[in-house]
Backbone as CSV, one residue per row, in Angstrom:
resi,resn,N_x,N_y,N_z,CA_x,CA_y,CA_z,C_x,C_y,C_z
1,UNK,34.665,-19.866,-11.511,34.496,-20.213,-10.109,35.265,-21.504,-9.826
2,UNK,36.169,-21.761,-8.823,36.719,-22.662,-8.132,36.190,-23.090,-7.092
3,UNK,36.535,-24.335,-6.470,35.653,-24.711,-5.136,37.034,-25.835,-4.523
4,UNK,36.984,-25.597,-3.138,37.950,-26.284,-2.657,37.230,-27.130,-1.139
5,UNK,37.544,-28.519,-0.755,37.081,-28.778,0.651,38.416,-29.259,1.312
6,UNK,38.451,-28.375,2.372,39.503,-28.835,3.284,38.922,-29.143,4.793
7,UNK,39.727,-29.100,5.551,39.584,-29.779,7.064,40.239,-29.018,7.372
8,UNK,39.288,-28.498,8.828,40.081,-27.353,9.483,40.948,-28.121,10.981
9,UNK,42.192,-27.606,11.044,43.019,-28.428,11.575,43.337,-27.082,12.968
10,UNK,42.895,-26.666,13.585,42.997,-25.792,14.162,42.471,-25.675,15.544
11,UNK,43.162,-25.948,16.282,42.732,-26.832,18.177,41.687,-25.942,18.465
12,UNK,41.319,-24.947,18.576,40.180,-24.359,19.436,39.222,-23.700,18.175
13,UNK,39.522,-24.126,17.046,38.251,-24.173,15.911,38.493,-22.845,15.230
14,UNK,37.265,-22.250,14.953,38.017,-21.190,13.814,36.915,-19.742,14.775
15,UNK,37.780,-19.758,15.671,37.429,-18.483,16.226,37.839,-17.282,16.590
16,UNK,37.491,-16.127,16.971,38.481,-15.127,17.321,40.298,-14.340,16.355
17,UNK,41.000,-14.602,16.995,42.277,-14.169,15.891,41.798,-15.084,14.791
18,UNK,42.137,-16.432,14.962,42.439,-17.222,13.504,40.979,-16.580,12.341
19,UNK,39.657,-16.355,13.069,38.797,-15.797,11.975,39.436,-14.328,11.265
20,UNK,39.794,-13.282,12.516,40.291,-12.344,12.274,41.335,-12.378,10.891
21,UNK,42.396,-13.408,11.111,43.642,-13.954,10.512,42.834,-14.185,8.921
22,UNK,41.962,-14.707,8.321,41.534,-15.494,7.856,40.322,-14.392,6.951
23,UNK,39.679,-13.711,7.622,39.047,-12.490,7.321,40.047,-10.906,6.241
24,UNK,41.494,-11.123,6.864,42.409,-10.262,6.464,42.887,-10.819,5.139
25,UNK,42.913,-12.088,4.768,43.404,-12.817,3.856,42.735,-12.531,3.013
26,UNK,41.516,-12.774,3.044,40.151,-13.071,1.885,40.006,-11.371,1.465
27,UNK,40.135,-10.459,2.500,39.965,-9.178,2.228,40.911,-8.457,1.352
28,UNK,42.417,-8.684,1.011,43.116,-8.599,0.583,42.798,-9.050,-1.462
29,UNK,41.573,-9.591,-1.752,41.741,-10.240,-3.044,40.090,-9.469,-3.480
30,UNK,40.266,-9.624,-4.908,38.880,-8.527,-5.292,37.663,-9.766,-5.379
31,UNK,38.054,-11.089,-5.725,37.231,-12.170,-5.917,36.180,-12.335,-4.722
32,UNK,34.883,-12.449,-5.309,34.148,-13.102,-4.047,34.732,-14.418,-3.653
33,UNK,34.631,-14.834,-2.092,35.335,-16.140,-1.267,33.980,-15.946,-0.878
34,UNK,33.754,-17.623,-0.397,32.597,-17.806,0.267,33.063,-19.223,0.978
35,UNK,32.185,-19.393,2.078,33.066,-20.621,3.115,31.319,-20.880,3.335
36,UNK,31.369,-22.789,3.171,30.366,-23.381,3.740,30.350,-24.695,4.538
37,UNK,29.982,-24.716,5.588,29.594,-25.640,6.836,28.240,-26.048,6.990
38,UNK,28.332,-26.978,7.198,26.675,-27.653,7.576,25.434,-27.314,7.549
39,UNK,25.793,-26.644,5.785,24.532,-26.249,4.713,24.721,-25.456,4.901
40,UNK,25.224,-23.934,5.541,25.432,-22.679,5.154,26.303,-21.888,4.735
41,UNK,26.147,-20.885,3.697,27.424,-20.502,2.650,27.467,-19.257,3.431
42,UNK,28.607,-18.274,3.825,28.959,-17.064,4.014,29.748,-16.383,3.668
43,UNK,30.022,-15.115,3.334,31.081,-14.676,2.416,32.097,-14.432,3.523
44,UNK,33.151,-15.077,3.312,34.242,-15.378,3.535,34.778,-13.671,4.276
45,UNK,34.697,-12.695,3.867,34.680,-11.176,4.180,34.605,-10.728,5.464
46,UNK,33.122,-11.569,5.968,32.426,-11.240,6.986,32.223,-11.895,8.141
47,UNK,32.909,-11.100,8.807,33.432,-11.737,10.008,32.073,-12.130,11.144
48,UNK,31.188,-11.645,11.270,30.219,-11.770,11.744,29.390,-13.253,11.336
49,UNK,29.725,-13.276,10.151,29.218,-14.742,9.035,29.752,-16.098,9.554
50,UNK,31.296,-15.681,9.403,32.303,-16.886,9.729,31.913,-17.452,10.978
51,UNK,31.551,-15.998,11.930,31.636,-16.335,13.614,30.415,-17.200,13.725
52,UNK,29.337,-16.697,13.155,28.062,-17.502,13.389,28.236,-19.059,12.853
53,UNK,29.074,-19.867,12.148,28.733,-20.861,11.856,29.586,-22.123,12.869
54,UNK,30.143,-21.566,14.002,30.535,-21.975,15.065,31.558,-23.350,14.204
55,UNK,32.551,-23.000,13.676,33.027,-24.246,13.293,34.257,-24.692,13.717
56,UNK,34.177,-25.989,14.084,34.876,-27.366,15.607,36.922,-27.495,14.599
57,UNK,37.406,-27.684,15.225,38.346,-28.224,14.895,37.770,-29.806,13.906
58,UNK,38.885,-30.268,13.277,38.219,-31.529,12.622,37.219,-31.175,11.461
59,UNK,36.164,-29.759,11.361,35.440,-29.836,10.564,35.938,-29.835,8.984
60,UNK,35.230,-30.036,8.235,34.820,-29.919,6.809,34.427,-29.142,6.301
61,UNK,34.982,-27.774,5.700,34.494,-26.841,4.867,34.728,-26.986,3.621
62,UNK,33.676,-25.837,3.206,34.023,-25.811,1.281,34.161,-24.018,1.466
63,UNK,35.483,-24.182,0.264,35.466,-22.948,-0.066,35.346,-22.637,-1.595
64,UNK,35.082,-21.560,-1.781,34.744,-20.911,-3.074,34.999,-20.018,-3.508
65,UNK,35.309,-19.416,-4.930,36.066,-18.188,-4.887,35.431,-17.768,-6.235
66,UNK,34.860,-16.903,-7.092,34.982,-16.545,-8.174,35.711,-14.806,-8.520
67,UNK,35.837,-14.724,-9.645,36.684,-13.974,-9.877,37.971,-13.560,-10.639
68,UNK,38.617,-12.298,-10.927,39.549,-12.246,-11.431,40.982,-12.976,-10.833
69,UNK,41.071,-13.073,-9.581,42.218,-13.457,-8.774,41.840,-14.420,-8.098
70,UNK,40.784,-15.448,-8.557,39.989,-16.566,-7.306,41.319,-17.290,-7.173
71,UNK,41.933,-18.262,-8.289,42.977,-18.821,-8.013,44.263,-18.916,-6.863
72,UNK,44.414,-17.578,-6.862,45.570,-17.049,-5.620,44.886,-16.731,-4.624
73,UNK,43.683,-16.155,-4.903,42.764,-15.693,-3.427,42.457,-17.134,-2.339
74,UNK,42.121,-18.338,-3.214,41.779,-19.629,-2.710,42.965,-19.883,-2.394
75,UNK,44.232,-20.208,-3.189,45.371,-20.676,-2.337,46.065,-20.007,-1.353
76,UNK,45.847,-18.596,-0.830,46.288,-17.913,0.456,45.608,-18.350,1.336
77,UNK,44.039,-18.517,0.875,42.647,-19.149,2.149,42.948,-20.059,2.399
78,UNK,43.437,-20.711,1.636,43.643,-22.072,2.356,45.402,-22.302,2.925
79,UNK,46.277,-21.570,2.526,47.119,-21.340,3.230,47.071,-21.010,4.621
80,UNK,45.908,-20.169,4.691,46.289,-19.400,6.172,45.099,-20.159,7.061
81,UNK,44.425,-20.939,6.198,43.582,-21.553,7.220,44.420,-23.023,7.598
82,UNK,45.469,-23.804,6.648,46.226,-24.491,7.293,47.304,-24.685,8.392
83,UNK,47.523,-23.149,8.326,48.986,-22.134,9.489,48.185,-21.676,10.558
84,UNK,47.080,-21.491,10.638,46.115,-21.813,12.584,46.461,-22.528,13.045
85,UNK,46.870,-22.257,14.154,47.068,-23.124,15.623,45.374,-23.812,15.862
């Protein structure tokens, strides 16, 4: 298991396409991803998860990955969560 915290840099926060965007990424890798905000963990997968944790531009997430492919699975997640508008 790996664990990464970045800052989401993304003007209108992580909603709509960019979750969509971001949902397609994580889905693409066999590793569980999991994303946590202000005490709650959700699997990264589920788009319904992501949406509920309403998260602001500026915030602070942790991500997580275990798995055969966590390594590359975490550095696309966080690729594509740095390439949001």
């Amino acid at each position: 298991m790996i664990q990464q915290t970045v800052e989401l840099n993304s003007i209108g926060g992580l909603y709509g396409r960019s979750v969509t965007e971001l949902i397609q990424t994580a889905s693409r890798f066999s590793s569980d991803i999991y994303l946590t905000y202000n005490g709650r963990k959700v699997n990264l997968k589920s788009i319904l998860g992501v949406l509920s944790l309403g998260i602001q531009n500026k915030a602070e997430i942790k991500l997580e990955a275990s798995g055969r492919d966590e390594e590359e699975a975490l550095q696309q997640v966080i690729k594509t969560l740095t390439s949001l508008d």
